[in-house]
RODO-333104 format. One record per residue (C-alpha): residue number from 1; residue in three letters; x, y, z. Coordinates in pm, 1 decimal, decimal comma. Example, Ala and Ser with C-alpha at 12.3 -4.5 7.8 and 13.67 -1.06 7.14 Angstrom:
# residues 2
     n   res       east      north         up
     1   ALA     1230,0     -450,0      780,0
     2   SER     1367,0     -106,0      714,0
END
This chain:
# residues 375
     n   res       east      north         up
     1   UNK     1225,0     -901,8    -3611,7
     2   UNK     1169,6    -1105,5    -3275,4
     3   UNK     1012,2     -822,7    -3002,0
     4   UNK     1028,4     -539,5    -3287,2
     5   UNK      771,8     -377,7    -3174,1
     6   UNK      925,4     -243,5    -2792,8
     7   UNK     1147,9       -8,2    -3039,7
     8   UNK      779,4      143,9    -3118,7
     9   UNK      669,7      129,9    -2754,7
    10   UNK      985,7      319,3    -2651,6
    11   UNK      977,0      587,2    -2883,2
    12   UNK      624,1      624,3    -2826,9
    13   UNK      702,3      703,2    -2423,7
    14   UNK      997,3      928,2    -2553,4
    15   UNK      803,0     1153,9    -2756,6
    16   UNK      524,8     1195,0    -2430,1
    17   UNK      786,8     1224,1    -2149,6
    18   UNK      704,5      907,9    -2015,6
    19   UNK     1000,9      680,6    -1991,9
    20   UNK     1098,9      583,9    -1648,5
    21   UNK     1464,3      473,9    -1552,3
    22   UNK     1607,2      292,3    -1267,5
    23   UNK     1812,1      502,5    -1036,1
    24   UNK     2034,6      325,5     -762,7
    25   UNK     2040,8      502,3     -443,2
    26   UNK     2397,0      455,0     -176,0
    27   UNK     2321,0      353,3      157,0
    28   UNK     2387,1      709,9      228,0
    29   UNK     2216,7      936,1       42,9
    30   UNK     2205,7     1311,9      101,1
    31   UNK     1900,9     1356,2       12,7
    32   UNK     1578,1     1450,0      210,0
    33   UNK     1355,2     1168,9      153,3
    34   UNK      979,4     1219,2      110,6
    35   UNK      977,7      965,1     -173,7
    36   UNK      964,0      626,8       30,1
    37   UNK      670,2      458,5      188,0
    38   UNK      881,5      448,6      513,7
    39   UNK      568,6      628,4      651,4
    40   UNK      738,9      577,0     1056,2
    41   UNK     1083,9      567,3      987,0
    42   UNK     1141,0      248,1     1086,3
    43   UNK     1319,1       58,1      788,7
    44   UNK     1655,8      175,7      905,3
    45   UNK     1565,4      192,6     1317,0
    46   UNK     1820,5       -9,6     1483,7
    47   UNK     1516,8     -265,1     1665,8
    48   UNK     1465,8     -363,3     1319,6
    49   UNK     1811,0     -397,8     1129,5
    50   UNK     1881,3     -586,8     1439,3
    51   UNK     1540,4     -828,3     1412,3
    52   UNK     1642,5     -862,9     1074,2
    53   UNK     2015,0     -967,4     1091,1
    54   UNK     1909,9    -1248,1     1388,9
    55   UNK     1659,7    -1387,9     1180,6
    56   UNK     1899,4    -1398,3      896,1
    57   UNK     2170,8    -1553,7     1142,6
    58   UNK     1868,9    -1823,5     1268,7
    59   UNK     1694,9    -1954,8     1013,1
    60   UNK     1938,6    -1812,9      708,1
    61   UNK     1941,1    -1608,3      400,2
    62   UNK     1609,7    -1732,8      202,9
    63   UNK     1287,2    -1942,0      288,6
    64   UNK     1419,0    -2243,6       97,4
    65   UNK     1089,1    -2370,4      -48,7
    66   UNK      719,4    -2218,0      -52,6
    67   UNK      498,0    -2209,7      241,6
    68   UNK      375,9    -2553,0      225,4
    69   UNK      698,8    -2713,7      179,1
    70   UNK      975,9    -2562,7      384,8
    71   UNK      890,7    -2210,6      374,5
    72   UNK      716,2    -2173,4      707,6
    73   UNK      918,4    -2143,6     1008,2
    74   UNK      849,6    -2061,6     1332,4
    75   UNK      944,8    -1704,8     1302,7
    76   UNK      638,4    -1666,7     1038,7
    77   UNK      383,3    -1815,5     1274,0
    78   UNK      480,5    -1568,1     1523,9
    79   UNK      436,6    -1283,2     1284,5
    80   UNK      142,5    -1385,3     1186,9
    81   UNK      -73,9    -1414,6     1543,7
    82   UNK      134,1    -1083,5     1659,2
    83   UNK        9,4     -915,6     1308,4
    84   UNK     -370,4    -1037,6     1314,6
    85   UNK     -399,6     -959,3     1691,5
    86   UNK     -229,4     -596,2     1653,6
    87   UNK     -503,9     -528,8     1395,4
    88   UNK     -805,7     -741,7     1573,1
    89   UNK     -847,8    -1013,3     1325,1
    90   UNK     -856,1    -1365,5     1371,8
    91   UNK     -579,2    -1478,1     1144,9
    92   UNK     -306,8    -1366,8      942,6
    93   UNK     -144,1    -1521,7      616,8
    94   UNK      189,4    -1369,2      560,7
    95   UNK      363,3    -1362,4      171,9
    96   UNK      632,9    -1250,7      -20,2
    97   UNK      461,8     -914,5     -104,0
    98   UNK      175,9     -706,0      -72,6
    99   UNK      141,7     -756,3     -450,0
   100   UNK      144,3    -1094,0     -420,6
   101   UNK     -127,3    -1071,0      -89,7
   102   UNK     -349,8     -895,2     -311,4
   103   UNK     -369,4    -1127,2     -588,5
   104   UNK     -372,3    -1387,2     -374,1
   105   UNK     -718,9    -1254,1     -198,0
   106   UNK     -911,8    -1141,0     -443,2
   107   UNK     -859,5    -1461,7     -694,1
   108   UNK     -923,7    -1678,9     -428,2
   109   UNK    -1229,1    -1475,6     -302,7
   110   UNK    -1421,6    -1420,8     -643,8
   111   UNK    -1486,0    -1765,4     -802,5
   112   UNK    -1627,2    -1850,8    -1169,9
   113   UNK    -1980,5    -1699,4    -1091,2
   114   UNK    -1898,6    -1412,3     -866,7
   115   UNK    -1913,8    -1021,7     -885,7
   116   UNK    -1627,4     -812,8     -805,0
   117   UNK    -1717,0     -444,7     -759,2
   118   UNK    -1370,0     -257,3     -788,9
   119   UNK    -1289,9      131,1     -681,7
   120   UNK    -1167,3      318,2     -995,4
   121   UNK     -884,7      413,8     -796,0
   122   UNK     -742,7       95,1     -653,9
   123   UNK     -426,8        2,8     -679,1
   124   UNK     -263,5     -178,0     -930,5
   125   UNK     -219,7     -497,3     -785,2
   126   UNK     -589,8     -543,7     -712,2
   127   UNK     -656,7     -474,1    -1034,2
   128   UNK     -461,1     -745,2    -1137,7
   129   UNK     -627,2     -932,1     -895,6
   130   UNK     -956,5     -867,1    -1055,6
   131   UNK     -786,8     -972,0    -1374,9
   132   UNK     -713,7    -1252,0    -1283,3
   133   UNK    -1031,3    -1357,3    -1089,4
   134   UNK    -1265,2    -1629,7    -1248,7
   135   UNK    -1558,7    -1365,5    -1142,1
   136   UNK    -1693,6    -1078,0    -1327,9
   137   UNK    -1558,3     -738,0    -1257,7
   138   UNK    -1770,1     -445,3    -1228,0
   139   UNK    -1516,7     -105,1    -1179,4
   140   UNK    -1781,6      138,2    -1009,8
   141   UNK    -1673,3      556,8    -1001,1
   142   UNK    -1402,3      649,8     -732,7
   143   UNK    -1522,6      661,6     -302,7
   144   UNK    -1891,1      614,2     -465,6
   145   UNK    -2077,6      423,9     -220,8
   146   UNK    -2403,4      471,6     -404,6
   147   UNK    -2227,5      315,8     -740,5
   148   UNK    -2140,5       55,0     -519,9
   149   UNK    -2459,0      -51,8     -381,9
   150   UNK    -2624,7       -6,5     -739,4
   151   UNK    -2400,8     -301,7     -874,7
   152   UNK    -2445,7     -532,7     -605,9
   153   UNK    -2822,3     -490,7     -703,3
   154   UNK    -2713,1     -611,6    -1050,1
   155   UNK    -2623,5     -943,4     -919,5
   156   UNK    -2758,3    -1224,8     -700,4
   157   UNK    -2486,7    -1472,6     -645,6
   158   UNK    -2130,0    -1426,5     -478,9
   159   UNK    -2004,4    -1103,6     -482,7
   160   UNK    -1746,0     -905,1     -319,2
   161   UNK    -1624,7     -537,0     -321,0
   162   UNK    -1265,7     -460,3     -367,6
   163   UNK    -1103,9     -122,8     -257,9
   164   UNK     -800,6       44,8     -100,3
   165   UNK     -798,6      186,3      208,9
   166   UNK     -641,8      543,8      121,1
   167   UNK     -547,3      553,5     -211,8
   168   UNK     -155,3      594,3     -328,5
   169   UNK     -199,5      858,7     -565,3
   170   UNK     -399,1     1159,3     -344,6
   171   UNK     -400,4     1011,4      -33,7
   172   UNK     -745,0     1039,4        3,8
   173   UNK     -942,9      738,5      239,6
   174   UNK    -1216,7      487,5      101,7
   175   UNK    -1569,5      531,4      265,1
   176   UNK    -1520,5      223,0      427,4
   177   UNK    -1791,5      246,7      671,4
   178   UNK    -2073,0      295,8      372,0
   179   UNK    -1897,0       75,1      159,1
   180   UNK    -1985,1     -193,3      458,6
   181   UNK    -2314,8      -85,0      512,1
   182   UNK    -2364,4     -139,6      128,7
   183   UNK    -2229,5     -466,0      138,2
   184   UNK    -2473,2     -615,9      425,4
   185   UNK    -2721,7     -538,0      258,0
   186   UNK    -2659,4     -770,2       14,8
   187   UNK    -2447,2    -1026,6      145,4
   188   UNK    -2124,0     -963,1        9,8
   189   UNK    -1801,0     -941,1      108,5
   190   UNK    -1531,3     -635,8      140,6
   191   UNK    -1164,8     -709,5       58,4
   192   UNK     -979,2     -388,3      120,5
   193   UNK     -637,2     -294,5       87,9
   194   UNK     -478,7     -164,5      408,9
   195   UNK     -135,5      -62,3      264,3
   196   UNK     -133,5      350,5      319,1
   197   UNK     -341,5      295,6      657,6
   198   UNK     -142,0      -41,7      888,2
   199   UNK       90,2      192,0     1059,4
   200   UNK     -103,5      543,6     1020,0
   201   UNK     -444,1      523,7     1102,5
   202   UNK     -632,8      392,0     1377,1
   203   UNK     -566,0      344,4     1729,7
   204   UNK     -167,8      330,9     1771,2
   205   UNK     -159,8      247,2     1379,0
   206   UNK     -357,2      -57,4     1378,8
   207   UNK     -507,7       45,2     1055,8
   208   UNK     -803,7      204,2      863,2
   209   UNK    -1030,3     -104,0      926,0
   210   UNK     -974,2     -102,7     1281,2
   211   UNK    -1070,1      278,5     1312,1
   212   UNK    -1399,2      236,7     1138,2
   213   UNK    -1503,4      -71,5     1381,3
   214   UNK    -1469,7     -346,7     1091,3
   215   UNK    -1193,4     -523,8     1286,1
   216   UNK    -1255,0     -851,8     1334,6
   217   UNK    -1575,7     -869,3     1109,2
   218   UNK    -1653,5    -1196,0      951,5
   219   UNK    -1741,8    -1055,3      626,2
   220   UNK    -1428,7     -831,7      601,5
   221   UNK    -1103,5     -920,6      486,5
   222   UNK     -813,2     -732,5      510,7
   223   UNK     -409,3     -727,5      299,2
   224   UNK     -125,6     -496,5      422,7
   225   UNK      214,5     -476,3      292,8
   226   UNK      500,2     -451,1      572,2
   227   UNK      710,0     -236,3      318,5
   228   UNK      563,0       53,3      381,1
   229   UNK      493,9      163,5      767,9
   230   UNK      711,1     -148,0      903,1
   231   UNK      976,2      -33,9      693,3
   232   UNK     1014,1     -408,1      583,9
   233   UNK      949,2     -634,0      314,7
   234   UNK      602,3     -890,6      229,8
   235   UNK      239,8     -885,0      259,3
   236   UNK       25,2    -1018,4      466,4
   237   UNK     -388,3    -1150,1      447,1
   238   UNK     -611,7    -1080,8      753,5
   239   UNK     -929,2    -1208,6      800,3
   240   UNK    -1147,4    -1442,7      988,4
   241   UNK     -982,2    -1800,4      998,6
   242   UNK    -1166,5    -1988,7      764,8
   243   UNK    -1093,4    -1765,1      516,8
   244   UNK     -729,4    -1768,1      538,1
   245   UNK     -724,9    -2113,8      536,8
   246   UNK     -942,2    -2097,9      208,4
   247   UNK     -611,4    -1915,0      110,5
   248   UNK     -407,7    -2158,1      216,5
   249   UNK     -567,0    -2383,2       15,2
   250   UNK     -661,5    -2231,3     -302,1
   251   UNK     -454,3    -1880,6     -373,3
   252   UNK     -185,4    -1947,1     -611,1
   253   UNK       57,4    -1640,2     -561,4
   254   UNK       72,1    -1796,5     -156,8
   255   UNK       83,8    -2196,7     -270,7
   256   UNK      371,8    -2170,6     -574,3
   257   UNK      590,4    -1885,7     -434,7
   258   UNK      842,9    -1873,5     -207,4
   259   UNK      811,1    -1804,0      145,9
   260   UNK      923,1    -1442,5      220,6
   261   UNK     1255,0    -1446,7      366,4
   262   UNK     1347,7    -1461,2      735,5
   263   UNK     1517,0    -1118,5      723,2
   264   UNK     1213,7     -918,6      614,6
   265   UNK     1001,8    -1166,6      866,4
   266   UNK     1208,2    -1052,7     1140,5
   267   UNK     1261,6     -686,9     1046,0
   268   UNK      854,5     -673,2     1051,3
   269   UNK      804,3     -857,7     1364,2
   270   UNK     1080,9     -663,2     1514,5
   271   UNK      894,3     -324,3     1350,5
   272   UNK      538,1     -420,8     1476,5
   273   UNK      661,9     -503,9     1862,2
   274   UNK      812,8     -120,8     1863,7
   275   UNK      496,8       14,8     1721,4
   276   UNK      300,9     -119,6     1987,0
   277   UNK      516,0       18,2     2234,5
   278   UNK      528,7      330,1     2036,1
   279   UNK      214,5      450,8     1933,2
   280   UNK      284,3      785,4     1927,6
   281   UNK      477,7      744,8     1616,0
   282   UNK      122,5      665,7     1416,2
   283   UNK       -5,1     1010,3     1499,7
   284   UNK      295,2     1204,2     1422,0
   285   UNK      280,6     1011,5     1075,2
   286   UNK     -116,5     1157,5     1009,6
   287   UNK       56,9     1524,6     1190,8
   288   UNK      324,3     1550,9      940,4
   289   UNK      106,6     1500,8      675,6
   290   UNK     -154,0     1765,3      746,9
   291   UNK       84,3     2039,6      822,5
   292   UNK      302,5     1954,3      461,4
   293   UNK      -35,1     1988,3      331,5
   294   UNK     -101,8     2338,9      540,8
   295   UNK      203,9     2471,3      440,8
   296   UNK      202,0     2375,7       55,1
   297   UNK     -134,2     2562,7       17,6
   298   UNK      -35,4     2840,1      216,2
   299   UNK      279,7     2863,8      -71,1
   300   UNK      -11,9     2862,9     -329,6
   301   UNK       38,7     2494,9     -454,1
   302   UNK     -243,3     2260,8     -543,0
   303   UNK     -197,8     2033,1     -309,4
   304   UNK     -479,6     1773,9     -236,6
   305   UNK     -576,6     1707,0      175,4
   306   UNK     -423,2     1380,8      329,7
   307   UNK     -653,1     1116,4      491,1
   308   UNK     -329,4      952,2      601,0
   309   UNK       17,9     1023,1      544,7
   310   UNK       44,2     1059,8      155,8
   311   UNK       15,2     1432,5       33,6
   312   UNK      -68,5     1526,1     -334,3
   313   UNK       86,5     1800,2     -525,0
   314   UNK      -59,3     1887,2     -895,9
   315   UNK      186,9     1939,3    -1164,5
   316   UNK       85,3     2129,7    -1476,1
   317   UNK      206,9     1822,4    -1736,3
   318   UNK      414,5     1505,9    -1721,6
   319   UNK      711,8     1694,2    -1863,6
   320   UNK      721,4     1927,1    -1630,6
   321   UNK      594,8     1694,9    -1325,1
   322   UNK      953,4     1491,8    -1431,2
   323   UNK     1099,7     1821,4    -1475,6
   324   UNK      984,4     1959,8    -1094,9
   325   UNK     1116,8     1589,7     -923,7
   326   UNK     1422,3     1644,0    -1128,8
   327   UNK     1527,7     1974,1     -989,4
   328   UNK     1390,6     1919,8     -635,9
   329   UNK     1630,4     1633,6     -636,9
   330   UNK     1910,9     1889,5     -759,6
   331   UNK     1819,1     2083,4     -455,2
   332   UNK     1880,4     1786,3     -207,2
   333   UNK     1527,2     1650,7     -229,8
   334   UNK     1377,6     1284,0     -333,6
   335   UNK     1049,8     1323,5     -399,6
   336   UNK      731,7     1092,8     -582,2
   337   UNK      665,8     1149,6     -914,3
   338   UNK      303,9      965,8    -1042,8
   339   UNK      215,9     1014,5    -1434,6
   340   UNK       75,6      864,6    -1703,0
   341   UNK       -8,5      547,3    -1679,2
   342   UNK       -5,6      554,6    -1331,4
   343   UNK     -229,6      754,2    -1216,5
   344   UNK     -634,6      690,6    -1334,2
   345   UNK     -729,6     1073,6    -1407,2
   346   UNK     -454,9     1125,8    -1608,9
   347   UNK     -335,4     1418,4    -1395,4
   348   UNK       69,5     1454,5    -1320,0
   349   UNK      178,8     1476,8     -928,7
   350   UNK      455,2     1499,4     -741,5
   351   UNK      370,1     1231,8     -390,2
   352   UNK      523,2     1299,0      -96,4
   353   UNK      593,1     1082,1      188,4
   354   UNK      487,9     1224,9      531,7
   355   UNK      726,0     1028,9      772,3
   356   UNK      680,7     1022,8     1129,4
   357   UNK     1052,8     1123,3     1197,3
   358   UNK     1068,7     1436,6     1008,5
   359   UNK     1160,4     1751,7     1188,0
   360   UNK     1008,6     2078,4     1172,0
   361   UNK     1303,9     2233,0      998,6
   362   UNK     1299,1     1921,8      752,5
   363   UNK      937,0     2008,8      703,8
   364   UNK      987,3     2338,1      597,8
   365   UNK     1317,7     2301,6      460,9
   366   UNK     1114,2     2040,6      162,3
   367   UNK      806,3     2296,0      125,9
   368   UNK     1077,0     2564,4       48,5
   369   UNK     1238,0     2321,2     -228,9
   370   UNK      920,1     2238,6     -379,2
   371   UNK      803,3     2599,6     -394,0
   372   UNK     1160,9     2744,4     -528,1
   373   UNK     1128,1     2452,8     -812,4
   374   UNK      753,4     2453,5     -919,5
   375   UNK      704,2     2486,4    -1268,7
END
């Protein structure tokens, strides 16, 4: 029978607790969110509805067409020079979605001939990326800088390193700075993937890159998403402008896709403008964080310290990792829940979202939940 084999797959996730469902939220849910990546509360700040109903009223519903066709408008230029000056690169190429940004750079970056040295932690979408790559693709052990620099060694030609910023699952930060050194000495490139730092880390959230002094570096490139911190929708390319226009020219996911809508275009433009006049809100992101993480090990919890505003909690089993989301959620609490396949050590969590509008008594009204519930 056509596709008889997905019966198999699905019984197989049944019988180890790892089927995942699809669970619409209302616009007003009670909950206490620390699942989202709305790491500065601004998806549902009025500045940004606002920027993203004109843009919708302006230049409509959808793009109509892909970038090179119809799907630039003036409204993406502008996001683009406010985004690459905000986080001190030369250019910017905004798309549809950080997933998309992500394969976008690394295929067009790592050509038939090349070697890609990836972090055993990235994120799924660079990995993709590297699958997709004509290049070779060395995966080198997690933050390993040494690792790093031993594969270049392996290879003479075209190379480039690959890596998150912070990683999704623990929250912990890349060693961007050695991974850099590593890669001068050889010549190659770093692609890195800013999505858990735009918005948290560096000066007034201008992201990890910018706080280690690779801003602006002609052998760094950079991808964000502007779901996350700008409480949006896309992704977006930074690097030095010959490179993006490499992009322009030669990554796929940018050339045959759709433009990203107005809407999101405007709700991120609209997002990035308050940041800037904001900046406090990057450092009460990063605050948050830590004192979750304070008060979750003072409860006794295994909870793993944040470089950035994701924060880490160990759960004894998938089961009981669903089981522990399930009845925080009973007790008026949305929280991450990363197993099996998800996660590269094979090691259940429950993720939590430090957001930079959380109040104290939110704070330790969701450390009390996850205590009362743990397994």
């Amino acid at each position: 029978m056509a596709f008889g084999w997905i019966d198999e797959q699905a019984e197989l996730r049944r019988s180890a607790g790892l089927v995942r469902t699809l669970r619409p939220r209302p616009a007003d849910s009670p909950l206490l969110d620390l699942a989202s990546n709305d790491y500065l509360g601004l998806a549902r700040h009025p500045e940004v509805t606002e920027g993203a109903a004109r843009a919708a009223r302006t230049w409509g519903g959808g793009a109509t067409g892909s970038r090179l066709v119809t799907g630039t408008t003036q409204l993406h230029a502008e996001l683009e020079r406010e985004l690459a000056g905000f986080c001190g690169f030369e250019a910017a190429l905004v798309l549809s979605s950080g997933y998309a940004a992500n394969l976008a750079a690394v295929t067009a970056l790592a050509p038939h001939g090349s070697l890609i040295v990836s972090d055993a932690g990235n994120h799924a979408s660079l990995i993709d990326g590297c699958r997709l790559a004509r290049g070779t693709t060395q995966v080198v052990p997690h933050s390993e800088p040494e690792a790093v620099r031993k594969a270049l060694h392996t290879h003479e030609g075209t190379a480039v390193v690959v890596s998150d910023t912070v990683f999704s699952v623990d929250g912990d930060a890349a060693p961007l700075a050695e991974y850099a050194e590593a890669c001068r000495e050889r010549g190659a490139g770093l692609l890195v993937d800013d999505a858990h730092g735009l918005g948290v880390l560096g000066e007034g959230g201008r992201g990890a890159a910018q706080a280690v002094g690779l801003a602006g570096a002609d052998d760094v490139v950079v991808t964000v998403t502007l779901s996350k911190s700008f409480g949006s929708q896309g992704g977006a390319v930074l690097g030095p402008a010959r490179v993006i226009e490499h992009l322009v020219n030669t990554a796929r996911t940018f050339i045959f896709d759709t433009g990203l809508a107005p809407a999101s275009a405007g709700a991120a433009l609209a997002a990035l403008r308050l940041l800037r006049r904001e900046p406090a809100r990057a450092a009460r992101a990063g605050a948050v964080a830590r004192e979750l993480h304070a008060r979750l090990t003072a409860a006794g919890l295994e909870a793993v310290r944040p470089d950035a505003a994701v924060v880490s909690v160990r759960a004894p089993s998938p089961e009981k990792a669903v089981r522990w989301a399930a009845e925080c959620r009973a007790a008026g609490l949305a929280v991450g829940c990363f197993r099996p396949p998800s996660v590269p050590d094979g090691i259940s969590r429950l993720r939590l979202t430090a957001r930079a509008d959380l109040s104290e008594a939110e704070i330790e009204r969701a450390v009390r939940v996850i205590g009362e519930t743990r397994p």
